[in-house]
N, C-alpha and C positions, 0 to 999 in steps of 0.2 A: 386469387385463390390462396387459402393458407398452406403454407407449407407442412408437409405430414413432418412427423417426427423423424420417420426413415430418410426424409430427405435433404436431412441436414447433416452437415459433416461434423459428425461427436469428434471432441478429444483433439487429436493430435497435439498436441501441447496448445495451442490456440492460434485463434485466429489472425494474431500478428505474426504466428510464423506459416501459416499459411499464406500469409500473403506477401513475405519476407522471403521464406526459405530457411529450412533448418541449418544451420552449421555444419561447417566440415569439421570434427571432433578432433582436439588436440590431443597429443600422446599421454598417454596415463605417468604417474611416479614412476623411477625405470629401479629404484629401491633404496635404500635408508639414502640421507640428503643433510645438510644441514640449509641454513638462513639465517640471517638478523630478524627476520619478520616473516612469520606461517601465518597467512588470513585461510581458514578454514570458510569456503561458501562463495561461489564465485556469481553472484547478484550484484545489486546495483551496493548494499553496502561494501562488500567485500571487493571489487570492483574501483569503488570510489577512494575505499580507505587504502589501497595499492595506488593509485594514480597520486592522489594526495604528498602521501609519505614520499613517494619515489618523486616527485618534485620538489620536495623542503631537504630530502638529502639522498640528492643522487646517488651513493655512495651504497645504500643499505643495499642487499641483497633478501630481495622480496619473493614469495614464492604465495602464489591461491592455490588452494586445492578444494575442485570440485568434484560433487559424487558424478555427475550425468555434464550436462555441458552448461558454460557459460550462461545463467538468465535462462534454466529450463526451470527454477520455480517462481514466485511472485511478479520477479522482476521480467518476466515474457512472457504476464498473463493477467497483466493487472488490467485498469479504464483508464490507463494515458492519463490522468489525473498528477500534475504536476501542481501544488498548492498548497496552502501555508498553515494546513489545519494539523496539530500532533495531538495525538493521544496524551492525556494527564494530566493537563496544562491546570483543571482547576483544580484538583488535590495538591500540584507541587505549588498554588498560591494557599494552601490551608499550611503546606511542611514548610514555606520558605517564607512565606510571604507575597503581597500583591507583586511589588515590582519585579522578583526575582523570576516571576512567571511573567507579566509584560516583558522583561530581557528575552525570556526564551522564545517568546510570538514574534516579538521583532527579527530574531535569529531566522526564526522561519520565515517570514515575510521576505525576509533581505534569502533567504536562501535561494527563492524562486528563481530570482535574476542571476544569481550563480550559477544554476542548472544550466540557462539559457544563456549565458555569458559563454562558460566553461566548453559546452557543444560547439558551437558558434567559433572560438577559439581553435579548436581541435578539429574543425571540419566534420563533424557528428550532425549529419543530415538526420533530423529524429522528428519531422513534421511539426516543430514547434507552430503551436500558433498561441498568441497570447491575451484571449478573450476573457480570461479573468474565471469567477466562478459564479453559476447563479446556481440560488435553491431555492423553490418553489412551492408553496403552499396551496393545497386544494381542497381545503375543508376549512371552518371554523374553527377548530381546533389546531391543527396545522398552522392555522395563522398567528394563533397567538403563542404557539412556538417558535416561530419566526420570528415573529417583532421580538420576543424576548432574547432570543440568539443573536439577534442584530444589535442590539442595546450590549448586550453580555459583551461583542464583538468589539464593542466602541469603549467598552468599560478597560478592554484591552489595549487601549492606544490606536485601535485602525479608525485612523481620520480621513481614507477614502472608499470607505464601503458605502452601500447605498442601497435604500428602503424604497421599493415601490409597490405601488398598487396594482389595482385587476388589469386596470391600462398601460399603466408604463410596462407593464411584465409581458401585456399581447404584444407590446410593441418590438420587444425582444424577441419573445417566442410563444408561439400559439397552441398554450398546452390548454388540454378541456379543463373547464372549471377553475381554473387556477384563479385565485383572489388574490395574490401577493406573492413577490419574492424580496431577498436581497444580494448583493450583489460583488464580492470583491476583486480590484483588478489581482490582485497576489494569487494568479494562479492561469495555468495554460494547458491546452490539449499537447499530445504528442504520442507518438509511434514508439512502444513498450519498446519491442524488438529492435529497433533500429537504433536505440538508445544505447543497448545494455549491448550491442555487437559491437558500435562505435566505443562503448567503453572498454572493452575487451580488446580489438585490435589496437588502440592507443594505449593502454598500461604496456603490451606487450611491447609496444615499440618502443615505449623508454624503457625495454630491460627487465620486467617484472618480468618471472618464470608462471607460466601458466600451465597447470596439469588438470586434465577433465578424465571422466570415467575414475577418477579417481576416491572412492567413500571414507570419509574418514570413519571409523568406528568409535573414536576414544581420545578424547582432550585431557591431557594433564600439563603439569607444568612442564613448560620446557619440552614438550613434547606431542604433535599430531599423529597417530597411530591411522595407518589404511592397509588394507590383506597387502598391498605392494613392498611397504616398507614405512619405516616411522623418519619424519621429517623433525627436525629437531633445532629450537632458536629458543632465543631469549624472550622473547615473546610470541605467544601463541593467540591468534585474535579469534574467536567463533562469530563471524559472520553469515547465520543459518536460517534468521528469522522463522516460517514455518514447520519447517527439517529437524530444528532442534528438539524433536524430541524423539529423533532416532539416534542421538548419539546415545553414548553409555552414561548414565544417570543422571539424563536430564529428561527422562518422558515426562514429567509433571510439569517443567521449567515454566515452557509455555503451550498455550493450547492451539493446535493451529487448527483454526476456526475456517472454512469452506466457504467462498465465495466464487458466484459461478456468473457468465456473460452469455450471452447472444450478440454476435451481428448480422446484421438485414443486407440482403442484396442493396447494391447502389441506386439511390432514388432519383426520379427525373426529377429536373429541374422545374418542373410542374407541382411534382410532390415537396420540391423542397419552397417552394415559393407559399404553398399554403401551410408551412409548418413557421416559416420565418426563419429563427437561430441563424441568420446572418454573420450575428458576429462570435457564429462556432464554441460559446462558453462552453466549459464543463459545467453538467448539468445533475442537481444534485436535486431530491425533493424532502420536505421534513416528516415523513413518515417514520413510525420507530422501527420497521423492517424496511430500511433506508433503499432507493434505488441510486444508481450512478450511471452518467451516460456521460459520451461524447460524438462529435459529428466528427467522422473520419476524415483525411485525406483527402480518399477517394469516394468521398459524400455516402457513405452509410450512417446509420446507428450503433454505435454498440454500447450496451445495455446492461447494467449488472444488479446481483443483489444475492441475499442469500436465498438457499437452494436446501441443501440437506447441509445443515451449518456444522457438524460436528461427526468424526467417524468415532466408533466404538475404539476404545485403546489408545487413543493419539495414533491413528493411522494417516496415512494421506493415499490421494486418489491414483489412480491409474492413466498419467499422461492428459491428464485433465478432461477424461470424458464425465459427463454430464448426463442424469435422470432423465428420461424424456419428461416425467411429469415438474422438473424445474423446468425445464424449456420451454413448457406450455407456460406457466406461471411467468416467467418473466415477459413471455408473446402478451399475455395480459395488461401485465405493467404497461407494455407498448403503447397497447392499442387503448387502453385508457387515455395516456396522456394523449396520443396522437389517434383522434377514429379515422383520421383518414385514412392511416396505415394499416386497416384491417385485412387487406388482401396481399399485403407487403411478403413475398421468401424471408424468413430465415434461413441465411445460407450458413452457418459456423453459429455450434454452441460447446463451451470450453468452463473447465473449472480452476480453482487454485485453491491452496491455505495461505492463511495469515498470519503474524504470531502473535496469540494475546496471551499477556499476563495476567495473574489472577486480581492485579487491583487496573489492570485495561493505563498504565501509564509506560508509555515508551523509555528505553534506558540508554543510557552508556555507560561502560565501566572499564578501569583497568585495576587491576588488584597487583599493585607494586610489591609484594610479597612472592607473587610467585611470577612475575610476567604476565598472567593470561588477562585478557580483556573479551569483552563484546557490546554487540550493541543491536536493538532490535525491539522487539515486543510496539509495532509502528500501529497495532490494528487498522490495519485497512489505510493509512496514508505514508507510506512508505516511500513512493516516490519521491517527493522532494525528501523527506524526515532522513533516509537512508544518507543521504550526500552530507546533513547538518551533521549525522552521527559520525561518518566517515573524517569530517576533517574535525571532529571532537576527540577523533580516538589518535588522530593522528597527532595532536598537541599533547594529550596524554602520554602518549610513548616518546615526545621529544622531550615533553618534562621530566620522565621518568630517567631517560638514555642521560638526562644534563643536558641536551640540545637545543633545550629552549626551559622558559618558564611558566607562569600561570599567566592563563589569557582568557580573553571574554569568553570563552568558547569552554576551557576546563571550568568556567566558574558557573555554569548554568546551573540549575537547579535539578534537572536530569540527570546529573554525572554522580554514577556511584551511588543511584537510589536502590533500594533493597527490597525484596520483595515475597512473598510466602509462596509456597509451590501450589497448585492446583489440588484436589481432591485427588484423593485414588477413584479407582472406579470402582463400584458401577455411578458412582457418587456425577464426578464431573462429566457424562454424556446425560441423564438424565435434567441434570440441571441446565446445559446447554439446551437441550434439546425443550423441555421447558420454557425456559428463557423465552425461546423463538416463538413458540405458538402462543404463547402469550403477546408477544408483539403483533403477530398477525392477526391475533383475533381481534386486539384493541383497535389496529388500523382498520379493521372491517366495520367494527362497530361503531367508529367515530365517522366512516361512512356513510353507514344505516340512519345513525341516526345523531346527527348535525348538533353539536355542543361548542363551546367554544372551551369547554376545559379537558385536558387531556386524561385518558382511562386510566383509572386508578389502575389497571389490572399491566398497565405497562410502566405504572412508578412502582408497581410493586417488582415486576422483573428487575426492573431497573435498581435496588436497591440490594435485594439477592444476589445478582449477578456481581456485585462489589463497583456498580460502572459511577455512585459518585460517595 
């Protein structure tokens, strides 16, 4: 029987900490402070770029300062999606050049294994498993998105992706309809929460100062402003992704754009034996209102995509409850790809924001002039991208201190890219919000009615939206 709306647990920040446990809350700023290094944002970048730093020089005096606790935004709400895909990659091969963007894919590539290295090292039980990524095609059109992303993929240097058809895909996984997918090992499921908790109680144990409930209102140089007290260093990093547009005069920065999940009750080994996914990939499909899943731990689904993609204002949600009518919609996704699953509970449906910038290409920066740096705008692949930017920002501040110099890492093409602010509104939610039903309607119509070329009416969002 389907599960009613009412009978799902909305919100709570998500389903990984319902199934984790919230945090015990560490003590807020106790009032004015100083440091060598303020990371404003206590997620997997700000997180990462503290552990980093406090291993190249034991010495600094590091401090995060979070509004609410450790990984209550992205980073403890995302799809476990650890993978080598970043935002921008082909505008910084039009600004740099081809190779300077193959440098940066390989970065990501080789970052995955760091993730899973770095855990593994620190005893960060985070449910890695490392199935790689597939994505799926289920229409004529879908496919020949596909074949062309896989080409595009290999144009990038990945010489172990791999192209199958209607068969080799059922063999993986038995989605309806499916004609094709492709496939790369550069990438693994894992446990959001379990990640970003192990992150947090290891920075703190080599020493980083950790303050939660803590809001910053106001980034200037040399300077983290919160109601408690202003914390004050040589460098101030904004690690906020999302969030960043509740500080003071960055609501335009970036747009943080709503992406929302469902997980399913635990399936019998019945139900999983006629879905396949044996080898637990993340699971991605070529739709232009994209879905994202993984096969949990403890054998569920959980299922993501957009929902209501954009609040009026640059707001964000309420502990990540979710629309009932996105939780139907995603039950759909479902039960498309899976009809067995049609009587399947949804037990937990959760939301989040992302942070996209107005040309959709991820950054790093440090502006040597004043101290401040950040790093962020991951759209939607944040997970690995956040750890490449963390130890990007962290050669930037040891080049800048004198304590190191220029490395593969400060030389990418990402570092220090520049980028124009959003619209005001009512300008940037109509356009979003546009965007969207424009994608959903092309995917419907490439549905209806079976083409092998993709709807014009989604290269036209696609060109609006500033996405190439």
């Amino acid at each position: 029987m389907s599960s009613s709306a009412s009978s799902v647990v909305n919100g709570g920040i998500s389903f990984w900490y319902a199934d984790d446990g919230l945090p015990a809350v560490r003590e807020p700023l106790p009032g004015d402070a100083s440091a060598d290094v303020v990371i404003v944002g206590g997620g997997y970048t700000g997180l990462w770029t503290a552990y980093y730093l406090k291993k190249a020089a034991p010495f600094l005096r590091i401090t995060v300062l979070e509004q609410k606790f450790c990984g209550y935004g992205a980073s403890g709400r995302n799809g476990g999606w650890l993978y080598n895909g970043i935002a921008g990659r082909d505008r910084y091969a039009r600004l740099h050049g081809r190779e300077a963007a193959v440098r940066l894919q390989k970065a990501m590539n080789d970052t995955v294994a760091e993730v899973i290295a770095v855990a593994e090292a620190e005893g960060i039980d985070a449910d890695v498993h490392r199935g790689g990524v597939l994505e799926v095609a289920t229409t004529p059109a879908q496919l020949a998105r596909l074949k062309a992303f896989h080409a595009h993929e290999l144009s990038y240097g990945e010489k172990d992706r791999e192209l199958y058809g209607a068969r080799e895909t059922a063999e993986r996984i038995r989605i309806a309809d499916a004609v094709g997918a492709t496939w790369t090992p550069h990438g693994a499921r894992l446990h959001p929460v379990k990640l970003v908790k192990g992150l947090a109680a290891t920075v703190e144990a080599l020493g980083v100062t950790l303050h939660e409930s803590t809001p910053v209102t106001e980034i200037r140089p040399r300077h983290a402003v919160t109601p408690y007290g202003t914390v004050r260093a040589p460098y101030v990093l904004r690690c906020t992704e999302g969030f960043t547009a509740s500080l003071k005069g960055q609501r335009r920065t970036w747009l943080p754009m709503n992406s929302s999940m469902i997980a399913t009750e635990p399936l019998t080994e019945e139900q999983w034996a006629a879905i396949g996914w044996a080898g637990r990939e993340t699971l991605g499909d070529m739709a232009h209102a994209y879905m994202y899943a993984q096969r949990t731990a403890d054998g569920r689904i959980a299922l993501g995509g957009r929902g209501v993609p954009y609040r009026f204002g640059s707001r964000t949600d309420n502990d990540g409850r979710t629309q009932a009518a996105t939780v139907e919609a995603l039950r759909e996704i479902l039960t498309r790809l899976f009809p067995s699953l049609a009587g399947v509970r949804i037990e937990h449906a959760w939301s989040g924001v992302l942070g996209v910038p107005r040309d959709w290409c991820a950054t790093v920066t440090l502006d040597r002039s004043t101290g401040l740096g950040w790093a962020g705008g991951y759209v939607g692949s944040g997970v690995a991208t956040a750890n490449l930017a963390a130890r990007t920002l962290r050669d930037l501040v040891q080049r800048d201190s004198g304590q190191g110099g220029r490395t593969g890492l400060t030389d990418l093409p990402w570092v220090d890219h520049k980028v124009r602010k959003w619209e005001p509104e009512p300008l940037r939610w109509l356009g979003v919000q546009g965007m969207y039903a424009a994608y959903r309607t092309a995917d419907r119509r490439e549905r209806l009615r079976p083409g092998t070329g993709s709807s014009r009416l989604a290269k036209a969002a696609d060109r609006i939206a500033g996405r190439h």
